[in-house]
C-alpha positions in Angstrom: 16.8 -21.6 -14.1 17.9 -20.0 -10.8 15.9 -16.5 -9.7 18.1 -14.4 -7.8 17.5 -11.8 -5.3 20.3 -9.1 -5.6 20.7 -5.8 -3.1 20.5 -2.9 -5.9 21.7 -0.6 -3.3 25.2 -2.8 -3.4 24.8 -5.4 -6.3 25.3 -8.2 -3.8 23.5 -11.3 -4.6 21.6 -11.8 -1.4 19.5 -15.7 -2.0 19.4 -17.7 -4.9 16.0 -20.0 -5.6 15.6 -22.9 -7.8 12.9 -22.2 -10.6 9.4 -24.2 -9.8 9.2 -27.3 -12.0 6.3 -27.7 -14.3 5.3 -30.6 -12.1 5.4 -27.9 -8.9 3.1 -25.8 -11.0 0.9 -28.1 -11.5 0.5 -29.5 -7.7 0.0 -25.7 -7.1 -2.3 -24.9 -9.5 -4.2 -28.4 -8.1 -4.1 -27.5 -4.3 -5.7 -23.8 -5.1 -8.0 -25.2 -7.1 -9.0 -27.6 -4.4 -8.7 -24.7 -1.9 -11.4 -22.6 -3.9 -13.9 -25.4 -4.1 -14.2 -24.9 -0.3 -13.4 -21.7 0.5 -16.0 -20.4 -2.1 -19.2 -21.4 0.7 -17.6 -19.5 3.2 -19.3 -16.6 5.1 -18.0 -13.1 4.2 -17.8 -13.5 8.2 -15.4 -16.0 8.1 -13.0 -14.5 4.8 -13.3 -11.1 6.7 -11.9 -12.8 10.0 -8.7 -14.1 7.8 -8.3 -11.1 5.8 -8.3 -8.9 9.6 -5.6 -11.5 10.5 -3.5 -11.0 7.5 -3.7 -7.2 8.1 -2.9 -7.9 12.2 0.1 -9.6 10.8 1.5 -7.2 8.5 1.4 -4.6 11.3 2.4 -6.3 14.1 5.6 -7.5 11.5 5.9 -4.4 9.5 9.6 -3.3 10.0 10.6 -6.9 9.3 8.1 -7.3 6.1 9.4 -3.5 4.8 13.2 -4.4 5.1 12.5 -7.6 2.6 11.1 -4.7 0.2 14.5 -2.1 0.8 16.9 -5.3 0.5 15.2 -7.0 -2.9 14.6 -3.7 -4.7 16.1 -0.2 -2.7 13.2 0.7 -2.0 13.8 3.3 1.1 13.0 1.8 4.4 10.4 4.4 5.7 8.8 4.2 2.3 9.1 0.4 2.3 7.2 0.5 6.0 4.3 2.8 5.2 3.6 0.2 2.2 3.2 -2.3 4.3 0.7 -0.3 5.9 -1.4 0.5 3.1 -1.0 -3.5 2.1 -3.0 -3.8 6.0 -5.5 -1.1 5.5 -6.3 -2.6 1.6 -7.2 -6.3 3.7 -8.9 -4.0 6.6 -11.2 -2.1 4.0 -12.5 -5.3 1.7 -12.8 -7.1 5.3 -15.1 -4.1 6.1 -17.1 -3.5 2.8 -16.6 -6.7 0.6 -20.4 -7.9 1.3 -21.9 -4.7 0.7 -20.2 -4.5 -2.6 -21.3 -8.2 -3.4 -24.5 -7.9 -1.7 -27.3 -9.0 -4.1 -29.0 -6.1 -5.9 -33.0 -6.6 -7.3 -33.9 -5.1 -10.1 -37.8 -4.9 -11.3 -38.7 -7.0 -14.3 -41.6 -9.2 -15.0 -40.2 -11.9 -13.2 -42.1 -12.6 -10.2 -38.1 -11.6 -8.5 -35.2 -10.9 -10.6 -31.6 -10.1 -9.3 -28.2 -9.8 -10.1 -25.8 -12.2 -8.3 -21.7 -11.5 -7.5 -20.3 -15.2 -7.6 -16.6 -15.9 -7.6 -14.6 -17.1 -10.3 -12.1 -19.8 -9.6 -8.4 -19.4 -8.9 -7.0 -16.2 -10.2 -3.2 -15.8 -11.7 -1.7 -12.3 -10.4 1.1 -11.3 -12.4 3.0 -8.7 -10.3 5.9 -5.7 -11.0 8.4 -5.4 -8.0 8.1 -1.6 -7.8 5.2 -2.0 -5.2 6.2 -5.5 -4.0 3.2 -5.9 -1.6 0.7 -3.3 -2.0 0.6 -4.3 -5.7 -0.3 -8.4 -4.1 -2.3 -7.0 -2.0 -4.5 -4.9 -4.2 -6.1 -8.4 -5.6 -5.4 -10.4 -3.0 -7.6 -8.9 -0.7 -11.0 -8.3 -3.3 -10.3 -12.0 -4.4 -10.6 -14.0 -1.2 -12.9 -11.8 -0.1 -15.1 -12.9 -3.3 -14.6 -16.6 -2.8 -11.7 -17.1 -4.8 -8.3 -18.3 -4.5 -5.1 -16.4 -6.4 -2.0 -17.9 -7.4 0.8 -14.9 -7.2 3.7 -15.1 -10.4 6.1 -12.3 -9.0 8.9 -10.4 -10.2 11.5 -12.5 -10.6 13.7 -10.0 -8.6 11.8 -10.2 -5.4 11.2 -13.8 -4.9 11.7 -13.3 -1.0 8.7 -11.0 -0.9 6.6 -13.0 -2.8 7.8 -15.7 -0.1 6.4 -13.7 2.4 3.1 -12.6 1.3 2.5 -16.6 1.2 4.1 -16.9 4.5 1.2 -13.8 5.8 -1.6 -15.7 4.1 -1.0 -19.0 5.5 -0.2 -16.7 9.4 -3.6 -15.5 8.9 -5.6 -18.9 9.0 -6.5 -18.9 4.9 -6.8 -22.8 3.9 -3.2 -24.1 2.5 -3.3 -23.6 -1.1 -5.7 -20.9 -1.4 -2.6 -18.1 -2.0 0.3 -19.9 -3.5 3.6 -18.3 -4.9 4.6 -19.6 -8.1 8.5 -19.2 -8.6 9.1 -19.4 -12.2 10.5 -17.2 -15.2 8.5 -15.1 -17.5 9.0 -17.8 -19.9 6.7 -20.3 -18.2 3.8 -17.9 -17.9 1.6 -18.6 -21.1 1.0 -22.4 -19.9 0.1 -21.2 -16.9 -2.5 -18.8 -18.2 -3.3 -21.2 -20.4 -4.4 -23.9 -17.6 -8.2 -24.5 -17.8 -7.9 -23.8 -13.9 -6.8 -20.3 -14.3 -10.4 -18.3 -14.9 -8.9 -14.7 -14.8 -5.5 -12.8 -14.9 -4.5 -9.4 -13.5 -1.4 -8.1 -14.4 0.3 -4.6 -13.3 3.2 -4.6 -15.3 5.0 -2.5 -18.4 2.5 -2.3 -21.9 4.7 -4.4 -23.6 3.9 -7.0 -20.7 0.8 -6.1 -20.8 0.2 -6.7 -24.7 1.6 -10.3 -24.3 -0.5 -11.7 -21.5 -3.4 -9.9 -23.4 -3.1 -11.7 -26.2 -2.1 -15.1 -24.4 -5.4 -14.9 -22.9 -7.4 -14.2 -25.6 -6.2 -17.2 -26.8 -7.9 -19.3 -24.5 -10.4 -16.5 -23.8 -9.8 -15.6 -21.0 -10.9 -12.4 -19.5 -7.9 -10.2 -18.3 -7.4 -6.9 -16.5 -4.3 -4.8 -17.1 -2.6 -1.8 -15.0 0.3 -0.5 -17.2 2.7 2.4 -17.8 2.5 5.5 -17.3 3.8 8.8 -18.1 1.5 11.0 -16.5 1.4 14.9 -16.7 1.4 17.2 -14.1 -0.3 20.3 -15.2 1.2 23.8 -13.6 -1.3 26.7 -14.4 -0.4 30.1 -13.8 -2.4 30.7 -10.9 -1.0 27.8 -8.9 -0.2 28.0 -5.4 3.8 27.5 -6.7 5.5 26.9 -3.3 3.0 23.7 -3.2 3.1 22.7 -6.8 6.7 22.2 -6.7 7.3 20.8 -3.2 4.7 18.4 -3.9 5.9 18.0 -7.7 9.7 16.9 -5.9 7.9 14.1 -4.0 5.2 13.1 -6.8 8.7 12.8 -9.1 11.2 10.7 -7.0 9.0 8.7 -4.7 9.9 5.2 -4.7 13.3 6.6 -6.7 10.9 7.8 -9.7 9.6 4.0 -10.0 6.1 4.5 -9.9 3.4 3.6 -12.5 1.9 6.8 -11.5 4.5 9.3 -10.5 4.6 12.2 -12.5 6.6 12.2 -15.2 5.7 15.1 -17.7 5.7 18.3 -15.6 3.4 20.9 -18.5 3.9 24.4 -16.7 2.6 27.6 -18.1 5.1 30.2 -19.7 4.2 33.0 -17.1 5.1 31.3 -14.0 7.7 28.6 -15.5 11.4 30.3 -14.1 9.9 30.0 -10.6 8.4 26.4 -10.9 11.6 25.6 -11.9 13.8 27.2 -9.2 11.2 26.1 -6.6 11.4 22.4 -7.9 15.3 22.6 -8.3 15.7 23.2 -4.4 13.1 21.0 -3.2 14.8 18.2 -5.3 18.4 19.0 -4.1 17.3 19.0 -0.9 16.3 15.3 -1.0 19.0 12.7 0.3 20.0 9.8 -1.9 22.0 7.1 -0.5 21.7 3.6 1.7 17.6 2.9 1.7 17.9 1.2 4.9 18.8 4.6 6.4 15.4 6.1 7.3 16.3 9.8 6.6 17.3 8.7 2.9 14.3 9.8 0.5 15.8 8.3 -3.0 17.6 4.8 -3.0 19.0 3.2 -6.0 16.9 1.9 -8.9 15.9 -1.7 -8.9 18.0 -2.9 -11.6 20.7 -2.3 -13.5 18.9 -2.2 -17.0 17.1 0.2 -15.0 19.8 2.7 -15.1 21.0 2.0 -18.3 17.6 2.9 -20.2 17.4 5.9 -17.8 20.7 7.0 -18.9 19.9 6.7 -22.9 16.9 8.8 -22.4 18.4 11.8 -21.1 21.3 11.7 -23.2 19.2 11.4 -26.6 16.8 14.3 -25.4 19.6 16.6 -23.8 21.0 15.9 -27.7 18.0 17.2 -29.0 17.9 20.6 -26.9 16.6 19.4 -23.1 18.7 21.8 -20.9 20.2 20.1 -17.5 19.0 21.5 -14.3 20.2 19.1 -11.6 21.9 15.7 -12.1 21.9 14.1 -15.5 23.8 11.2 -15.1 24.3 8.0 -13.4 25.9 8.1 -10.0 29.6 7.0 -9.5 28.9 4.6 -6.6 28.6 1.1 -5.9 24.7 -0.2 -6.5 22.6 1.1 -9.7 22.0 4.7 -8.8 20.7 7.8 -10.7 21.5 11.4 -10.1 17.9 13.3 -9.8 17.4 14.8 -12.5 15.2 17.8 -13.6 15.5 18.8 -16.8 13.9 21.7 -18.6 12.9 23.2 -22.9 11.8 19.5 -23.1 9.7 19.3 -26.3 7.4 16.1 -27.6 10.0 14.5 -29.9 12.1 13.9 -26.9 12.1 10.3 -25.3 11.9 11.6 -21.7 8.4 13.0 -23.3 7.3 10.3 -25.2 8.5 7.1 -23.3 8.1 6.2 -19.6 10.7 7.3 -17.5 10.9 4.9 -14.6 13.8 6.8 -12.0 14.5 10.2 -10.9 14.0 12.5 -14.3 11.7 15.3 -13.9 11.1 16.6 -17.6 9.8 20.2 -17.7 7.7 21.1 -20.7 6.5 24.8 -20.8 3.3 25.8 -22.4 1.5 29.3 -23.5 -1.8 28.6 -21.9 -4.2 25.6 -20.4 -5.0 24.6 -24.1 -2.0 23.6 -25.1 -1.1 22.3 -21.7 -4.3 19.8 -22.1 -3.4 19.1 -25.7 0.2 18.1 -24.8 -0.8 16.4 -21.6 -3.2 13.9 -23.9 -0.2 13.7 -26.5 0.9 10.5 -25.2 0.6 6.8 -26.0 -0.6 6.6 -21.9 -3.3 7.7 -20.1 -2.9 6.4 -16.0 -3.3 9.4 -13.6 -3.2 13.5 -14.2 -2.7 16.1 -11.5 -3.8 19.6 -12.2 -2.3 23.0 -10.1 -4.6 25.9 -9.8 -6.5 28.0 -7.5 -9.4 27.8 -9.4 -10.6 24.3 -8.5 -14.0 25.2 -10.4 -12.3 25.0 -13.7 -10.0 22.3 -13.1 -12.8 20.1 -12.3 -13.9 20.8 -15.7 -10.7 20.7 -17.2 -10.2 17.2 -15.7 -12.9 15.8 -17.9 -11.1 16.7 -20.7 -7.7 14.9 -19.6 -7.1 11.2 -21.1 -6.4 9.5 -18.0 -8.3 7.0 -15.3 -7.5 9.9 -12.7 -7.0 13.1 -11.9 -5.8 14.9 -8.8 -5.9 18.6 -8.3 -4.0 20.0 -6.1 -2.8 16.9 -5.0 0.3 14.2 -6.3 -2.1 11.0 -7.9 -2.0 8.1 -5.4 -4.0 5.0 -5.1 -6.6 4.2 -2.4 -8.7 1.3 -1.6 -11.9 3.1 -1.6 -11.2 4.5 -5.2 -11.2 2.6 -8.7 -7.8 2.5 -10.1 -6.6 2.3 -13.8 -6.3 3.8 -17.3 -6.8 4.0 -20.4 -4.8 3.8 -24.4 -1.7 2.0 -23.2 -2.0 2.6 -19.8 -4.6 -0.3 -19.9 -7.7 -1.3 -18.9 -10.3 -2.3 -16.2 -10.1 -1.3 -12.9 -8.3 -2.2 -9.3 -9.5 -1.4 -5.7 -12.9 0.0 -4.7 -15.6 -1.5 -5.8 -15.5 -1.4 -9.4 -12.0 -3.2 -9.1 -13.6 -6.3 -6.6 -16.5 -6.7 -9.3 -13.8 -7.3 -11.9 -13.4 -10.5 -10.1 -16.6 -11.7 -9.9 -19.3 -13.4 -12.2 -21.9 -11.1 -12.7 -24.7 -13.2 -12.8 -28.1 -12.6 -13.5 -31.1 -14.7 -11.3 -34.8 -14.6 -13.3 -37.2 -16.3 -10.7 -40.6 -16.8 -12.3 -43.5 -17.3 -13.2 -43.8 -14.6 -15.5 -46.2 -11.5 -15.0 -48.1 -10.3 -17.6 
């Protein structure tokens, strides 16, 4: 099978690669294995030196890493460079903090000492969306080798020269060859990888549907998995929100990354009272954003990533503008070469509506107004997802309290949801489960194992 990597912006096939051969695989799959076996006695000293290296590397080749990212899947080009930023500052902050988080921690028992140990796993299988194409490696890249194991990276078959270059980082940075390796192959050839007895772990960011069927290939061979899925989060507009900030924040939170973000917001649950303004406010901060070429760096929306992309977009406006949602700006595809989408904001969206109740992954704002914070809460846990929440109000007090009480793995108030190394990341219901970043997310790669040293003490 050939895996292509195709401009979205212009639908130009740009390289064309040759699908790994189960006997490739396996030579992979062998070399990190033999990588791990001595990389996992290595000083955090020594993993921290590589990982600073790797993160020396993507700055110092940042504009040529981020065009990769605009060319493979639109992604617009200043976006695409402050990605590869945050992919440094992920490797900087494990460098920094990995063997405090895996430090040894002593608990009292009868034991004459008794302690909990962080040892590493084996060779891990990342399975990886294209939306984020190297913050998403990065995010268990980083907590892995910094734990003592080695990762074996099945992209997006849409971006195969970015997964070519976070290999091409990794081996920059000094990491032994073999202890990252890039597997080129189809979705189809996944299950024998996971299936491997050298595979101890996989971590997927993908859709839930993904999600379900690595889940259950796993469990299979009982193997422990953690999954970062879909989203559809809500963005709650009470009627004491600072507006002007709610929407021009609500514009970006929408249609950054074109709308292809896990955790954009998606359902926008404003309050009757102040709902004509929100509206107007987020109209003009919308139309105000330039769509066109993503390598031009004053363009703010690019095209989608694929052309299924825009087709499911498509179906779900028109089946919820045929059941009463009311166009605001944009609508429809856009007549132009590449697969672009008009942004869209559209407003009397109600639950039964597929821009409510499936994720929307481009440029569609759906507006859903509410009477008061009760029902805003109710409808914003009304959903099969539960990945980030943002909450507008001035009252900060009560939305702090309110946050407990959304089904989600964050919340933000006052603020768009975004992901940070020094914070645990990931949901729950469909959205999925354990945890990325911080270190609740590096301890999801680690045996947790207990040390009982005796004699015994009465």
């Amino acid at each position: 099978m050939a895996i292509q990597s195709i401009n979205p912006a212009t639908g130009e096939v740009l390289k064309t690669f040759e699908e790994m051969s189960d006997a490739e695989v396996d030579r992979a799959l062998a070399q990190a294995q033999a990588a791990y076996e001595r990389w996992r006695d290595t000083s955090f000293a020594e993993r921290a030196a590589k990982l600073k290296s790797a993160a020396a590397y993507l700055r110092a080749h940042r504009d040529e890493i981020a065009k990769l990212a605009t060319l493979e899947m639109g992604k617009p080009i200043t976006q695409a460079q402050a990605e590869v930023e945050k992919s440094a500052w992920g490797c900087d902050w494990y460098a920094e903090n990995a063997e405090r988080i895996l430090a040894d921690e002593h608990i009292a028992t009868n034991a004459a000492d008794s302690y909990v140990a962080y040892t590493p796993l084996g060779v891990i299988l990342a399975i990886m969306p294209w939306n984020f194409p190297f913050w998403q490696v990065f995010r268990p890249i980083a907590p892995a080798v910094m734990a003592g194991n080695a990762l074996v990276l099945k992209h997006s078959s849409n971006v195969p020269q970015c997964a070519l270059k976070i290999e091409e980082v990794m081996r920059a940075a000094g990491f032994p060859e073999g202890l990252f390796r890039t597997l080129l192959i189809s979705g189809a050839k996944v299950n024998r990888v996971i299936e491997d007895p050298r595979i101890r772990l996989v971590t997927l960011t993908g859709s839930d549907d993904a999600g379900s069927k690595v889940a259950a290939a796993a469990g299979r061979v009982l193997k422990k998995t953690v999954l970062e899925l879909g989203g559809s989060d809500p963005y709650i507009v009470l009627a004491d929100a600072d507006l002007e900030s709610a929407a021009r924040t609500a514009a970006v939170a929408r249609n950054q990354n074109s709308g292809q973000s896990c955790i954009a917001a998606k359902r926008f649950l404003v309050v009757d009272s102040v709902a004509d303004e929100f509206e107007r406010r987020l109209v003009d901060a919308v139309r105000a954003m330039k769509v066109g070429d993503p390598l031009d760096p004053s363009t703010s929306i690019g095209p989608l990533a694929r052309e299924d992309l825009c087709v499911t977009l498509e179906r779900q406006v028109k089946e919820s503008v045929a059941r009463g949602a009311k166009i605001l700006l944009g609508g429809e595809r856009l007549n132009r070469p590449g697969y672009y989408f008009a942004p869209t904001v559209l407003t009397n969206v109600t639950p039964e509506m597929p821009v409510f109740r499936e994720e929307t992954f481009g440029p569609v704002a759906s507006i859903i107004r509410v009477k008061d914070t009760d029902e805003a809460l109710r409808l914003a846990n009304d959903s099969i997802y539960g990945l980030g929440a943002s909450i507008w109000t001035r009252d900060v007090a009560n939305a702090q309290k309110l946050a407990r009480r959304v089904e989600s793995g964050q919340v933000f108030i006052n603020g768009m949801v975004a992901s940070d190394p020094r914070l645990p990341f990931g949901g729950v219901k469909r959205s999925g489960y354990g945890r990325e970043l911080s270190a609740f997310g590096m301890r999801e790669l680690v045996n947790i194992q207990t040390i009982w040293c005796g004699p015994a003490r009465a």
